[in-house]
Each structure stands twice: as C-alpha cells, then as structure tokens.
C-alpha positions in Angstrom: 105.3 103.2 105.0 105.4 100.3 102.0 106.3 101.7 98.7 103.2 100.9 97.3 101.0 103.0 100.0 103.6 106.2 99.2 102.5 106.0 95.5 98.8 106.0 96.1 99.7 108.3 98.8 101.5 111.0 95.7 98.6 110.3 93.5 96.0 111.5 95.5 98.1 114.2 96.9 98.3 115.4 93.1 94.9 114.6 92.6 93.8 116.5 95.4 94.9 119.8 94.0 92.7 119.7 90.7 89.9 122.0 90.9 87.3 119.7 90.0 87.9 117.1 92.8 84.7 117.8 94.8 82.7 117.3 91.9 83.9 114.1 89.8 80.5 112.3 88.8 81.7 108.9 88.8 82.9 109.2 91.8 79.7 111.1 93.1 77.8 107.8 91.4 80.0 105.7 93.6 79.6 107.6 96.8 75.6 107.5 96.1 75.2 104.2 95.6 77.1 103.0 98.2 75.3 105.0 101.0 71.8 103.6 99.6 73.4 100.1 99.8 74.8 101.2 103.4 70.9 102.2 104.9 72.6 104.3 107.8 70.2 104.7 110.8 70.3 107.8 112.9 73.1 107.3 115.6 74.7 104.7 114.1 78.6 104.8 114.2 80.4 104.8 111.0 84.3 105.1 109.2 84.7 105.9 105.9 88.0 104.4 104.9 89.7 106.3 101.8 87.4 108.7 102.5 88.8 111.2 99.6 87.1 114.5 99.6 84.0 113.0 101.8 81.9 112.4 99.1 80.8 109.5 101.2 81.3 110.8 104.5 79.4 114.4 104.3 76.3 112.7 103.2 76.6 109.9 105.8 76.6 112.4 109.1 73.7 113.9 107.8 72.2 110.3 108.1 73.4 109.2 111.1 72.4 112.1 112.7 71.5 112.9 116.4 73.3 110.6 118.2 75.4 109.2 115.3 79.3 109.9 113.8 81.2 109.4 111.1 84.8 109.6 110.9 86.8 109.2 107.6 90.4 108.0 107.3 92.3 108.8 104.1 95.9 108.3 103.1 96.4 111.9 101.1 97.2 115.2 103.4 95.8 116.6 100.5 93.0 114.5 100.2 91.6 115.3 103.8 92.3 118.7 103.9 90.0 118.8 100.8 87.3 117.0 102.9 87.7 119.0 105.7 86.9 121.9 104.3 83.5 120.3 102.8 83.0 119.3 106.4 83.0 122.9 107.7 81.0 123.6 104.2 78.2 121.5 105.4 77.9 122.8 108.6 78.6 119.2 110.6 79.6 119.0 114.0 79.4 114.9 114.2 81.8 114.5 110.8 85.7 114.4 111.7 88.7 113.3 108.9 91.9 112.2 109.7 95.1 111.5 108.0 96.2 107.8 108.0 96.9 103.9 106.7 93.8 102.1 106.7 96.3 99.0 106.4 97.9 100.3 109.3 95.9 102.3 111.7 94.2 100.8 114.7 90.4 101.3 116.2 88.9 99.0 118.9 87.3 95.7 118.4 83.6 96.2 117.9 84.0 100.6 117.6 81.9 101.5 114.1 78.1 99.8 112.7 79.3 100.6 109.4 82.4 100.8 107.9 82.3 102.2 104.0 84.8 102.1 101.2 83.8 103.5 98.2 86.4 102.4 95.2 89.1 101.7 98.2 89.9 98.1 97.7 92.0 98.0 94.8 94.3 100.6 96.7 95.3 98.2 99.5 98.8 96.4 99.0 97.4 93.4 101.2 93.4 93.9 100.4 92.5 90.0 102.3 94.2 91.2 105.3 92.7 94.9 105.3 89.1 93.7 104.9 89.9 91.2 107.9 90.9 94.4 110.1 87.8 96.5 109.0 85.8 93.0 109.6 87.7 93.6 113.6 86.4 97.4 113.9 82.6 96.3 113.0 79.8 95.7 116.1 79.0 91.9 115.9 76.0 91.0 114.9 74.5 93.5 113.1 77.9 95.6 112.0 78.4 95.8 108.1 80.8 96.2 105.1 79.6 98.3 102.5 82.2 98.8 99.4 82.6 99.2 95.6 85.0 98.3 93.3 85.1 98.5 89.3 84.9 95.2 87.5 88.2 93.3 86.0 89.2 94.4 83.4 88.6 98.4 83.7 87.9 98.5 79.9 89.1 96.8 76.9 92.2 98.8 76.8 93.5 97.8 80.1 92.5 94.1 79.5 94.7 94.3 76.6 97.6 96.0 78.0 97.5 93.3 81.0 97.4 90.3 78.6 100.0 91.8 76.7 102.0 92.2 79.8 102.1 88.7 81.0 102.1 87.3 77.3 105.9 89.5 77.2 106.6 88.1 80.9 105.9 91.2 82.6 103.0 90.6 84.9 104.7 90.9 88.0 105.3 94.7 86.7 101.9 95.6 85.6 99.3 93.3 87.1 96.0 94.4 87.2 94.7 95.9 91.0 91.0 94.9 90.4 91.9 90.8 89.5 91.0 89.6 93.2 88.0 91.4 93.4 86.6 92.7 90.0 84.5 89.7 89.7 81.0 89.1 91.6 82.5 85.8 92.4 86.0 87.4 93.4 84.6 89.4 95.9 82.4 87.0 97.8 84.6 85.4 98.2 87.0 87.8 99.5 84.9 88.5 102.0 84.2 85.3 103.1 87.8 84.2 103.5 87.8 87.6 106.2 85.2 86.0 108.2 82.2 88.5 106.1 78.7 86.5 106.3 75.4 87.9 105.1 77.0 88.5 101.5 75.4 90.3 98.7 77.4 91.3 95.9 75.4 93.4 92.8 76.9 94.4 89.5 76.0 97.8 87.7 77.3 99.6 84.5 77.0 103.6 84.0 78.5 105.0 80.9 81.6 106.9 81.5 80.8 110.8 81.3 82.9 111.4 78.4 81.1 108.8 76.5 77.9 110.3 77.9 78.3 113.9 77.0 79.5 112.5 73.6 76.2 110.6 73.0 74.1 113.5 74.1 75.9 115.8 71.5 75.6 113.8 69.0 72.1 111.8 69.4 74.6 108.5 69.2 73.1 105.6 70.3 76.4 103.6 69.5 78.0 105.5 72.1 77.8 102.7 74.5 81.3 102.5 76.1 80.3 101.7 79.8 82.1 100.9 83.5 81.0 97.9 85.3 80.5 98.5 89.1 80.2 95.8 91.8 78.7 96.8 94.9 79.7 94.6 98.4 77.6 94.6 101.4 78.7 92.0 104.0 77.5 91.4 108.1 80.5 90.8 110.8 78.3 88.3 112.4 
C-alpha cells in the first residue's frame, strides 16, 4: 500500500473512534445532496466508494430497494466496522461494506448503475486514474458518476498557508489535495479526460456548523464564513 493511502488509511482509523462520527452534519449535508443528485431507482446496482460510516450507503439501499444493492468500499477497518454496524441498525439485508483500496481493488466491467463518492476525490493519490477505473465498473449507457468535492481553496486560511508554502519553495510538501478538482471547470474536466460524458458540475455553499450555531446565538448576520461544495454527476456512455 502507497504511503499516501496508509495516512488516510490512520486518519480515518482515528477518526473512526470519535463518538460523534455517525452524526457529523457536513458530512450528513454531503451524503444528502449527493443521493438527490444520484436519483437511485429501485433495483439499480450501486458502490459507494469511501463509503465512511454509510452515510451514503444506508440511505441508498433503502432506494434501490427490491431488486437493488449497494455495496460500499472504504479504506479504514475502523471506518467499516462503524458502517456495518449502522447497516445491522437499519435493518438492511441488500447493504454489504467491505474493507479496501478503491485505487486498487477490482470489480467487473459494466457491474454497478451508480457509483457514489461523497468527499472521496481529494483522498486518491492518482485521482485521473481512479475516476477512469470507477468510469470501467459503470453499465454503459445509462451508468453514472455521482461525487462531491469541496472547492479550492478550503477557506482563506488554507489558501494562505498554500501560497505561503510555494512562495517559501515548499509546495511539493504541502500542496493543496482539492487543486485538480476544486474548481467547476477542474472537475469537468477531470471527468472528461476519464472518458465521463453527460457532465454537470453545480456549486453550493453551506455555512460551516460552528459558524452556524455561532450566528444563531448571537442573532449575527456577519457570521457568514461558508464552505463551497461542487457537486459531479457524469454518464459512462
């Protein structure tokens, strides 16, 4: 395993012990969205790559079901053990999560309708090549991409600390994960350079909940700090 997939690999692991991971509301705003963007039909196949703690992929076998399956791929032991148990949680019997590489791991041409990957794209040490293998996995002509990513720069702070990092000669240290596809433009074309067609890319911002609480204790309309979205859906025609 690269270096780089045994980092995000320890981060999520860690992640996965905190006792609010279930219930993180960006990352329930993420998982939301993408499944309205998504417009899962009952028995219609599906991976959820990163899957996380199935925020994505609990809701989507609810969809898809009679007749339809979802099966979510996530790099963290801890991370799918997590999901698992919302699995069982939920009662699903067409819902399965399993522990692996989505850079790595291997399905057959034409398997899934949908493939989903909410906030997973940044995570990928080789993201061109891994959206031209989920491209593979995806029923031609009516299989689809359906993914999110936060936009370039995450907020001011990291713009700064990235400008300042290849002003000092240091980018190659600290370059910023979301450059290639934070942009509207960035990501189409992305996914046109992996063979995507059908593209829609759509930006969103939502405060972050911090800055939201904050505002609603206070009656702040100043409070204004938000987190710019873009939302991918793409045909493997």
């Amino acid at each position: 395993m690269a270096q780089a997939s045994v980092l995000v690999r320890q981060s999520f692991d860690a992640l996965s012990h905190l006792p609010d991971v279930s219930s993180d509301p960006v990352s329930e705003q993420l998982a939301r969205r993408t499944l309205e963007f998504a417009q899962l039909r009952v028995g219609e196949q599906v991976l959820d790559v990163a899957t996380g703690v199935g925020l994505v992929l609990v809701p989507a076998a609810r969809a898809v079901y009679p007749g339809g399956s979802v099966q979510g791929l996530d790099i963290s032991q801890g991370m799918v053990e997590q999901a698992r148990r919302n699995v069982a949680a939920a009662g699903l019997t067409n819902a399965s999560v399993a522990v692996g590489d989505v850079e790595a791991a291997s399905f057959p041409a034409g398997r899934f309708d949908v493939v989903t990957a909410s906030a997973a794209l940044p995570y990928m040490a080789d993201a061109a090549a891994a959206l031209a293998r989920w491209r593979g996995w995806l029923r031609a002509p009516s299989g689809r991409l359906v993914l999110n990513c936060f936009t370039s720069p995450y907020d001011p702070e990291c713009g700064l600390f990235y400008r300042l990092a290849a002003k000092h000669g240091l980018a190659h240290m600290f370059a910023d994960p979301l450059a290639q596809c934070g942009s509207r433009e960035g990501l189409t074309q992305m996914l046109r350079r992996a063979g995507f067609k059908g593209l829609q890319a759509f930006r969103e911002e939502f405060l972050r909940e911090a800055e939201r609480s904050a505002a609603e204790r206070l009656r702040d309309g100043s409070v204004h700090n938000s987190v710019g979205v873009l939302y991918g859906v793409a045909h493997a025609v």
